[in-house]
C-alpha positions as a Markdown table, in Angstrom:
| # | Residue | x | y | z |
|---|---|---|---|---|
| 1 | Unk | -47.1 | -108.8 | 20.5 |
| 2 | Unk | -44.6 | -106.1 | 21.7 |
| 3 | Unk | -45.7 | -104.2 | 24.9 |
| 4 | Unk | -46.1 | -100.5 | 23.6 |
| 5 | Unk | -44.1 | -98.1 | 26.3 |
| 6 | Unk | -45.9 | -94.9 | 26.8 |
| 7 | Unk | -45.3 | -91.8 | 28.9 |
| 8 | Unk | -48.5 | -90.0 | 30.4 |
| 9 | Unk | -49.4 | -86.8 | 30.2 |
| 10 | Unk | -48.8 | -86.0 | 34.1 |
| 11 | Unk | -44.9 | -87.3 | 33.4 |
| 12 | Unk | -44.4 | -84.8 | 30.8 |
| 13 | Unk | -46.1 | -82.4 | 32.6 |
| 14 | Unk | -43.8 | -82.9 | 35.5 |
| 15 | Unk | -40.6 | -83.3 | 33.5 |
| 16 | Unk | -41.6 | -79.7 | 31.7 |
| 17 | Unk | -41.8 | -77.7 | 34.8 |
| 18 | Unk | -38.2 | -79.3 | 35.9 |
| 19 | Unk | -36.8 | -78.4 | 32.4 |
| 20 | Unk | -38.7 | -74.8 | 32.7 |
| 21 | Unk | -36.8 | -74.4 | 36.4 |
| 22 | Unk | -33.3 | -75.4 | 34.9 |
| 23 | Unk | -33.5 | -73.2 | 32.0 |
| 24 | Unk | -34.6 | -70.6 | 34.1 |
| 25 | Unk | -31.8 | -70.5 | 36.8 |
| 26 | Unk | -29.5 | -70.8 | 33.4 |
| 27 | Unk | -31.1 | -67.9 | 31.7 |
| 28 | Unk | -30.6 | -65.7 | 35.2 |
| 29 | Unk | -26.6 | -66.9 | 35.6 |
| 30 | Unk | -26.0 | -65.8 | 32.1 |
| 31 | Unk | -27.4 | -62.7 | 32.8 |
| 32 | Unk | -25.6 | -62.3 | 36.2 |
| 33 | Unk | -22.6 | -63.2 | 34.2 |
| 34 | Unk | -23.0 | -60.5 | 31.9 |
| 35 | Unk | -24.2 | -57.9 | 34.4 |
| 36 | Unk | -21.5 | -58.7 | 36.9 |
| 37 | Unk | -18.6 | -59.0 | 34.3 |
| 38 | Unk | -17.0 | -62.4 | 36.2 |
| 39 | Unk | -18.1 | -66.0 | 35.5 |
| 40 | Unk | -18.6 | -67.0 | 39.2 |
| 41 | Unk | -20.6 | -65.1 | 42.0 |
| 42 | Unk | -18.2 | -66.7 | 44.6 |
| 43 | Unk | -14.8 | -67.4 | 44.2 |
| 44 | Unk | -15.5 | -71.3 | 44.7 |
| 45 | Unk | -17.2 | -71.3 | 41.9 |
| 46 | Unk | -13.7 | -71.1 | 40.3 |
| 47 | Unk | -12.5 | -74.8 | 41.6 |
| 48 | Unk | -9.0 | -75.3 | 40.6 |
| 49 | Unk | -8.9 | -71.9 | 39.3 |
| 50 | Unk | -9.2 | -70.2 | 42.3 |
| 51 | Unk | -5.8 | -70.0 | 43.4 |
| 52 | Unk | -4.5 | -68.1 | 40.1 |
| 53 | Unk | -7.7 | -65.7 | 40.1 |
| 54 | Unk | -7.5 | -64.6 | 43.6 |
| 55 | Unk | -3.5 | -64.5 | 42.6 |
| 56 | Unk | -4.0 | -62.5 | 39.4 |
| 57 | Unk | -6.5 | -60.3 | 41.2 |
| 58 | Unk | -4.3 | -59.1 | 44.0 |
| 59 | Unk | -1.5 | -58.2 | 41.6 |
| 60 | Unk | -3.3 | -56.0 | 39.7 |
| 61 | Unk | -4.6 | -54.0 | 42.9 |
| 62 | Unk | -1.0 | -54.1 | 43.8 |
| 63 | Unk | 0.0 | -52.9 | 40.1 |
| 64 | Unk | -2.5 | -50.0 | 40.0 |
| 65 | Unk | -1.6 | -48.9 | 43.5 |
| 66 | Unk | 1.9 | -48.2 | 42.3 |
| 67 | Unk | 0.4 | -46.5 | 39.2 |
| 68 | Unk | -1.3 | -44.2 | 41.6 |
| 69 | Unk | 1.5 | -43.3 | 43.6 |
| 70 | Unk | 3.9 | -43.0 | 41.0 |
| 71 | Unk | 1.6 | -40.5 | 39.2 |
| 72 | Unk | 1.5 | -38.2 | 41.9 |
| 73 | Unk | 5.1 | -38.4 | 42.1 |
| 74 | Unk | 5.7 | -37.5 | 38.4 |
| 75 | Unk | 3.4 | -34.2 | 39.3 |
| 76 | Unk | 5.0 | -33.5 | 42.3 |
| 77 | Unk | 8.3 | -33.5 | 40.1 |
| 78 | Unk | 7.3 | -31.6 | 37.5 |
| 79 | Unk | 5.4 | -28.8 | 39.9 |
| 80 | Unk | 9.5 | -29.0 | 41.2 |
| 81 | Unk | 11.1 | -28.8 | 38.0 |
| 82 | Unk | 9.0 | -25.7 | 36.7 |
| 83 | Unk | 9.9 | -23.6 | 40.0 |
| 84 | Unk | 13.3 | -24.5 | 39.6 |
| 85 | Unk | 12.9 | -23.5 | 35.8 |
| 86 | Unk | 12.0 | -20.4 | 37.2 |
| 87 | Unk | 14.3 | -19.6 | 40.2 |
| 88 | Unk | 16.8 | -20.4 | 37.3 |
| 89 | Unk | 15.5 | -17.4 | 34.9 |
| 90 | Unk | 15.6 | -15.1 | 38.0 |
| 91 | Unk | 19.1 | -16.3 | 38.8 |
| 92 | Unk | 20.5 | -15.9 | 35.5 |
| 93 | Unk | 18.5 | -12.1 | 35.5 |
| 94 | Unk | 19.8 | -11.5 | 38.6 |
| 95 | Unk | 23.6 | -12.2 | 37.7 |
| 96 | Unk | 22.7 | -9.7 | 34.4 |
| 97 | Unk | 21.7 | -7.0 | 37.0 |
| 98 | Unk | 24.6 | -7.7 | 38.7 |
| 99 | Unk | 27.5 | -7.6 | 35.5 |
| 100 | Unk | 25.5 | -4.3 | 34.8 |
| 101 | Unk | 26.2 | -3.0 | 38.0 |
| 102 | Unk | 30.1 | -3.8 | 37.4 |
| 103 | Unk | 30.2 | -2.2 | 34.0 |
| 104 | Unk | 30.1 | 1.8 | 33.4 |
| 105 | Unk | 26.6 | 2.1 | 33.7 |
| 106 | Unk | 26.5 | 0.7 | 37.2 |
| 107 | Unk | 25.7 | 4.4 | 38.6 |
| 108 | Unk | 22.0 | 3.5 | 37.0 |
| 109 | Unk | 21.0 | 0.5 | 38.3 |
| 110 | Unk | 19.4 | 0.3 | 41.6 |
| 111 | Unk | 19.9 | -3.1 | 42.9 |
| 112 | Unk | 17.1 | -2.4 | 45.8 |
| 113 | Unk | 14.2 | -1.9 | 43.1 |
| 114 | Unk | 15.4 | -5.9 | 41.7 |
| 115 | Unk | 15.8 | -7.8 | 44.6 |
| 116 | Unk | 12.5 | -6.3 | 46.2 |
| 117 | Unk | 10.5 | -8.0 | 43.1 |
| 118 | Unk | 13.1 | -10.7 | 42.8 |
| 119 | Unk | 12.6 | -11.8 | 46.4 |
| 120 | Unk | 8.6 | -11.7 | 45.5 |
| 121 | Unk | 9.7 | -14.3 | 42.5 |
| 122 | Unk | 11.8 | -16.7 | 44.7 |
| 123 | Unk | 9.3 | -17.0 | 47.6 |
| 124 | Unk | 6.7 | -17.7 | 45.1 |
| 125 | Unk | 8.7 | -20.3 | 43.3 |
| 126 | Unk | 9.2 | -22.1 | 46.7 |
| 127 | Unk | 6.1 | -22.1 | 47.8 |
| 128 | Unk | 4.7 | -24.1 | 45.1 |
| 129 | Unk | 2.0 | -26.0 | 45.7 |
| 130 | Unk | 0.8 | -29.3 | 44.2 |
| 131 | Unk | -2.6 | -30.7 | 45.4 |
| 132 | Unk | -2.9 | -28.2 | 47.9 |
| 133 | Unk | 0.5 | -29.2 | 49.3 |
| 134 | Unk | 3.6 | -26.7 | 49.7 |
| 135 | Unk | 6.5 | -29.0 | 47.6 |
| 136 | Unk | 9.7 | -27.6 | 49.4 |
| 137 | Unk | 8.8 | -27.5 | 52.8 |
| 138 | Unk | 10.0 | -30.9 | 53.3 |
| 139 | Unk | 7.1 | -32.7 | 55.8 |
| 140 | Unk | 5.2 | -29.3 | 56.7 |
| 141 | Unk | 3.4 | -29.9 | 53.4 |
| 142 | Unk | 0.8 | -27.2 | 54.9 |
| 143 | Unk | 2.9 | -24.2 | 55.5 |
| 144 | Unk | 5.0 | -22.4 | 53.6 |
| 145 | Unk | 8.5 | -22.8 | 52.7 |
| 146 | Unk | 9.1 | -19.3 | 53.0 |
| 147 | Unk | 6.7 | -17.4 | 55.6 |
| 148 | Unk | 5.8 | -13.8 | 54.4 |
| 149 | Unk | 8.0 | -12.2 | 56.2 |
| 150 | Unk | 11.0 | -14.5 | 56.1 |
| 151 | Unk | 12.5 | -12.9 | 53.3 |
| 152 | Unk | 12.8 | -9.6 | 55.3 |
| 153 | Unk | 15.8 | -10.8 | 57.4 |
| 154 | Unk | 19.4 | -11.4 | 57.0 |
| 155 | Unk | 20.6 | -14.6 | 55.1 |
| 156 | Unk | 24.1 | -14.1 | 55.7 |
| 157 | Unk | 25.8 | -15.2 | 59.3 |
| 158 | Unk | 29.4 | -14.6 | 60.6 |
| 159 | Unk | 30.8 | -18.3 | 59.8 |
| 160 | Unk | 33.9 | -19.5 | 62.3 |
| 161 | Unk | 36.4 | -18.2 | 60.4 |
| 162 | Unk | 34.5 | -14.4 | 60.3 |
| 163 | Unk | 33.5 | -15.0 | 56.7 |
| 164 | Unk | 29.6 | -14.1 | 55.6 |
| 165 | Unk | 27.9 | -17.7 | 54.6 |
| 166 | Unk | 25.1 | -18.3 | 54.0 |
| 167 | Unk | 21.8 | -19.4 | 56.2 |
| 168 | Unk | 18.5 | -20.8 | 56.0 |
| 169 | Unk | 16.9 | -18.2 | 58.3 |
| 170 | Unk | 14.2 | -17.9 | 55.6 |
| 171 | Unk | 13.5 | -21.4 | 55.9 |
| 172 | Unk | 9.7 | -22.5 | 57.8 |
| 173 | Unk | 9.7 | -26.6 | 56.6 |
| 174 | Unk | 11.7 | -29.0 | 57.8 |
| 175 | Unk | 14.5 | -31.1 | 56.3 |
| 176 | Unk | 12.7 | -34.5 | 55.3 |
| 177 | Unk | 12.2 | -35.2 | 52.3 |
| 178 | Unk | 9.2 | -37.6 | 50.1 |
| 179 | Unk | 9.5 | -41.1 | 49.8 |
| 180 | Unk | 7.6 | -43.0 | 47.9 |
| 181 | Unk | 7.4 | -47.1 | 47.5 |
| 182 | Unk | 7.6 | -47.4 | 43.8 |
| 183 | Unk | 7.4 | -51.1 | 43.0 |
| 184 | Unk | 8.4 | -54.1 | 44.6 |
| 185 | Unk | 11.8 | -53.4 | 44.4 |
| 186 | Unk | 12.2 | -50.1 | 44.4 |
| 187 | Unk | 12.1 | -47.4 | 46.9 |
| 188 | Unk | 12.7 | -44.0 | 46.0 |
| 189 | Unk | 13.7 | -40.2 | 48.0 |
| 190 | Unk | 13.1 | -37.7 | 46.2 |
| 191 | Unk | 12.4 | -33.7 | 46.1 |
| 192 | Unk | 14.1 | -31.0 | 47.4 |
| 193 | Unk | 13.5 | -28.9 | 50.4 |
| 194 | Unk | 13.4 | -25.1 | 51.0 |
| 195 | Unk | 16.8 | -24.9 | 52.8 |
| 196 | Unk | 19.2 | -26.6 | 49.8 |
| 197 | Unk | 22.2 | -24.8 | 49.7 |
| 198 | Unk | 21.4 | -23.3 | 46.0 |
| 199 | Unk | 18.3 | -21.6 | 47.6 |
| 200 | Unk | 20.2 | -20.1 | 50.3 |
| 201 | Unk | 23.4 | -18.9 | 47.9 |
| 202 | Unk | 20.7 | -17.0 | 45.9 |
| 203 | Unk | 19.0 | -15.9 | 48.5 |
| 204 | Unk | 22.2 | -14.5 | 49.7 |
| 205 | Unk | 23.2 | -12.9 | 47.0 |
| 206 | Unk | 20.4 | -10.6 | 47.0 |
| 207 | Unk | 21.1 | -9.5 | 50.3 |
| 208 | Unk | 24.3 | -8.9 | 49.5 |
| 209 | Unk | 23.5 | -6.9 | 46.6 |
| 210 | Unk | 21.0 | -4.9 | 48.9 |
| 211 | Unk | 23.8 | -4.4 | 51.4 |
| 212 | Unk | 25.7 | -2.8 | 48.5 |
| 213 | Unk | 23.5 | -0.6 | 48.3 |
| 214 | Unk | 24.3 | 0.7 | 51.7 |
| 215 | Unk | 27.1 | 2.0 | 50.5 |
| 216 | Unk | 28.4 | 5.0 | 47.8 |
| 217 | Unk | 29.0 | 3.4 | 44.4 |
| 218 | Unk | 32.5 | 1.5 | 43.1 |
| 219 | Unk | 33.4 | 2.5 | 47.3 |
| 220 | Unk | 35.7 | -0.7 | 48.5 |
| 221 | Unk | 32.5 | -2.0 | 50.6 |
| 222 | Unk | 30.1 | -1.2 | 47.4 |
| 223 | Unk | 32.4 | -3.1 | 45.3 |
| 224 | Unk | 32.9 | -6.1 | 47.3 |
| 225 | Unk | 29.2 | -6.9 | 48.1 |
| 226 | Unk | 28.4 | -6.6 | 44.6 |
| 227 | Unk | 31.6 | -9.3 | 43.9 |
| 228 | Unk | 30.3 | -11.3 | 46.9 |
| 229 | Unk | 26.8 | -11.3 | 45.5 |
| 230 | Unk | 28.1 | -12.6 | 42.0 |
| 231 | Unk | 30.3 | -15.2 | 43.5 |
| 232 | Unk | 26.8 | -16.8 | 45.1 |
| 233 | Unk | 24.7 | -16.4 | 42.3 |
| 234 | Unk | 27.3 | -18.3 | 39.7 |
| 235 | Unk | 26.8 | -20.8 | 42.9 |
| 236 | Unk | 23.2 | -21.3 | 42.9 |
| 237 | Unk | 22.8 | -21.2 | 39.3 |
| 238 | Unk | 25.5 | -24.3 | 39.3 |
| 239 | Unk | 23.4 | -25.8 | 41.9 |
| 240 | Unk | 20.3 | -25.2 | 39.9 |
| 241 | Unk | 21.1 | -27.2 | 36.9 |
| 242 | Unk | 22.2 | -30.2 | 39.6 |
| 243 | Unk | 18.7 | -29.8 | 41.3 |
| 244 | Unk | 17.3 | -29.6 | 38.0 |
| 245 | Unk | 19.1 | -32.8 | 36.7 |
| 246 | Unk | 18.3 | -34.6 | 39.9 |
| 247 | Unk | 14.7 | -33.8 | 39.4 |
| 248 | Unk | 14.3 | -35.1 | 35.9 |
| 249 | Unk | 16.6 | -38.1 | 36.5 |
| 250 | Unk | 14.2 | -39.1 | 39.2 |
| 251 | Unk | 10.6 | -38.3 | 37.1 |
| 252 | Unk | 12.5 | -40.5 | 34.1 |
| 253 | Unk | 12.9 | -43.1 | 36.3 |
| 254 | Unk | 9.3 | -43.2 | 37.5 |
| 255 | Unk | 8.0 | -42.7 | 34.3 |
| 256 | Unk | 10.0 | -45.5 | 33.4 |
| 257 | Unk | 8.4 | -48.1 | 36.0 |
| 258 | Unk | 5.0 | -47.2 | 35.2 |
| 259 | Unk | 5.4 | -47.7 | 31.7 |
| 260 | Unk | 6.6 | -51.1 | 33.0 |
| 261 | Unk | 3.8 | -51.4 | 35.4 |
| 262 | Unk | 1.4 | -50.8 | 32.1 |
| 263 | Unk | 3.2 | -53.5 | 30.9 |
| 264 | Unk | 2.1 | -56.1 | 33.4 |
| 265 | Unk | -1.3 | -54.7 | 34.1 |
| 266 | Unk | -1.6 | -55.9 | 30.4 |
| 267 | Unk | -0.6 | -59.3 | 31.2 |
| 268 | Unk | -2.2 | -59.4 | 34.8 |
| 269 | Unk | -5.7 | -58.5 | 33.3 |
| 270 | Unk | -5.3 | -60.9 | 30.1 |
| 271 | Unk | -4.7 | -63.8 | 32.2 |
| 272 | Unk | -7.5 | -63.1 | 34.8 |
| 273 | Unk | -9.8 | -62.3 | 31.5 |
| 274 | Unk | -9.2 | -65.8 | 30.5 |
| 275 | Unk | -9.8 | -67.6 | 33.9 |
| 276 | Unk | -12.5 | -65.5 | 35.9 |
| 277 | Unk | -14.5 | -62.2 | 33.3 |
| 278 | Unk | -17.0 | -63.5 | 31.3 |
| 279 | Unk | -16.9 | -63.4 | 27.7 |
| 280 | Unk | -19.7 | -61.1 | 27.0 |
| 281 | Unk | -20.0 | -62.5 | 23.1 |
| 282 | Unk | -20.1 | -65.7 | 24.0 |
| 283 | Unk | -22.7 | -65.2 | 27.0 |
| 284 | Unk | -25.2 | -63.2 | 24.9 |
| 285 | Unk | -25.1 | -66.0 | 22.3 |
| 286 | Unk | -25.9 | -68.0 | 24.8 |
| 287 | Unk | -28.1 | -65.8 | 26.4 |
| 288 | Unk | -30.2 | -65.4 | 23.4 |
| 289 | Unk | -30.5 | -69.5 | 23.0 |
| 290 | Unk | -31.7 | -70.1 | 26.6 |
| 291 | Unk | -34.2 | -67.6 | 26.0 |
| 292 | Unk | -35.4 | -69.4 | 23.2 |
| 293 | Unk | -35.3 | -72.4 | 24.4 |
| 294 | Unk | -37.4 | -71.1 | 27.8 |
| 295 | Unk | -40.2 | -69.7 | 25.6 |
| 296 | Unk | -40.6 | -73.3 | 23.5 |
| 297 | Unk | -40.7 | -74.8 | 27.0 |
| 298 | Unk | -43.3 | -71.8 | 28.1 |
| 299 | Unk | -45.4 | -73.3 | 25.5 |
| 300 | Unk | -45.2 | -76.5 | 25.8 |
| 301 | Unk | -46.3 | -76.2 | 29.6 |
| 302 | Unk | -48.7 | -73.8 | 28.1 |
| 303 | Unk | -50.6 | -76.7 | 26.2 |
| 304 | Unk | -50.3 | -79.1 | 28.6 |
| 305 | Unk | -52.1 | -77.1 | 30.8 |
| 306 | Unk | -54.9 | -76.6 | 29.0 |
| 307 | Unk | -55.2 | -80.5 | 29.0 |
| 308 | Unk | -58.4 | -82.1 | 30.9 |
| 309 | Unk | -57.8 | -84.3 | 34.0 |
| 310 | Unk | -59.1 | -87.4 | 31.8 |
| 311 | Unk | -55.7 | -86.2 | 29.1 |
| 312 | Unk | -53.5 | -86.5 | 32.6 |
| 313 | Unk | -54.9 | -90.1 | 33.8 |
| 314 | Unk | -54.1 | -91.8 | 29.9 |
């Protein structure tokens, strides 16, 4: 007769609380899983994977990091290209006021009463400011490029051959300029400062359509600060257009890079997706069948313990 093999009651009992205890620590790793967003609470729970994930996870802090940056550059630049923009409209004014001067009705315009308010216009224009920072005052991004008073004085010195150039004794930044690290490969200057040469040919101008004032109208002096005066204006606005060219050619580029570093962020995060996030789906599936699997185990330990001493000796 075959010898019947039978499993007592304390066996199962034992085997169900080991079962309960598994399916327990499963249920709360799932969970983690989901809560946490990554497969592993440790990278060595990654094995031969951890190499690429810690890889993959560096780059894209490295990625975004130049995102970052780069953003703040493309606002700086823009910030830059609207006051240029705008010392350009006052410019090209400016030279109007002056042709009108030249022409028969010159007697009526008082060059004083526009360069007062135009001098208002420039010194706001180049102290922009973009987070709180003054843009053209080169590394003195807290002070001013042009101090209140700055536009009060003289912007025209005796050069070495006796001719009136002119200066940047308006000027309170300094002469460096941003820099910015870009991407891997590239490193970028960029910006303008204060003291560029089309600043101080405008500048100029106005003073020397002030000092024409000085002096009775279509006089010899009258006539050749007004033709001094239009000389530097045609300057700066020439100088303008390359700020202004220089400007966007450096926000294109940036834009450009980031648009490549969206790119790779794409790729970066797809790959570490794959090998260390958790697939949400695919853990609440298997969330939901650990669960029920946990409460049939719940109840089977539930029965068995309501089994007598005499049920755990059979």
């Amino acid at each position: 007769m075959a010898e019947i093999s039978r499993t007592s009651t304390a066996s199962i009992y034992t085997r169900t609380i080991s079962d309960f205890t598994q399916k327990q620590a499963g249920l709360a790793k799932i969970q983690d899983q989901i809560s946490s967003g990554f497969r592993e609470s440790t990278f060595t729970g990654y094995g031969n994977d951890i190499g690429r994930v810690v890889e993959l996870e560096a780059s894209i802090k490295v990625t975004e990091r130049y995102q970052r940056g780069n953003q703040l550059v493309i606002g700086r630049l823009e910030a830059m290209d609207g006051a240029v923009s705008q010392l350009q409209t006052i410019a090209q004014e400016f030279r109007n006021t002056l042709l009108n001067k030249r022409s028969g009705v010159g007697a009526s315009v008082n060059l004083l009463e526009f360069t007062d308010s135009a001098f208002e216009q420039v010194a706001d224009s180049l102290n922009t400011k973009f987070l709180n920072r003054f843009l053209f005052s080169g590394s003195k991004t807290n002070m001013p490029a042009i101090p209140s008073n700055a536009l009060d004085e003289t912007n025209m010195v005796s050069g070495a051959d006796g001719q009136r150039i002119p200066s940047a004794s308006y000027y309170g930044g300094d002469s460096l300029v941003y820099s910015v690290k870009a991407s891997n490969e590239v490193s970028l200057n960029y910006g303008i400062t204060g003291d560029h040469p089309a600043f101080q040919q405008l500048i100029a101008a106005m003073h020397e359509a002030q000092r024409a004032e000085e002096y009775a109208f279509n006089s010899s002096a009258s006539v050749e600060a007004v033709e001094s005066a239009v000389d530097l204006v045609n300057q700066a606005l020439s100088e303008l257009s390359n700020i202004q060219a220089s400007v966007n050619s450096d926000r294109v580029r940036i834009e450009a890079l980031n648009n490549q570093h969206s790119r790779v962020l794409v790729e970066f995060k797809s790959a570490f997706t794959e090998i260390a996030q958790t697939d949400v789906v695919e853990a609440s599936i298997q969330s939901s069948l650990t669960q029920a699997s946990l409460e049939a185990v719940m109840q089977t330990f539930a029965r068995i313990s309501n089994l007598s001493l005499v049920d755990f000796l059979r």
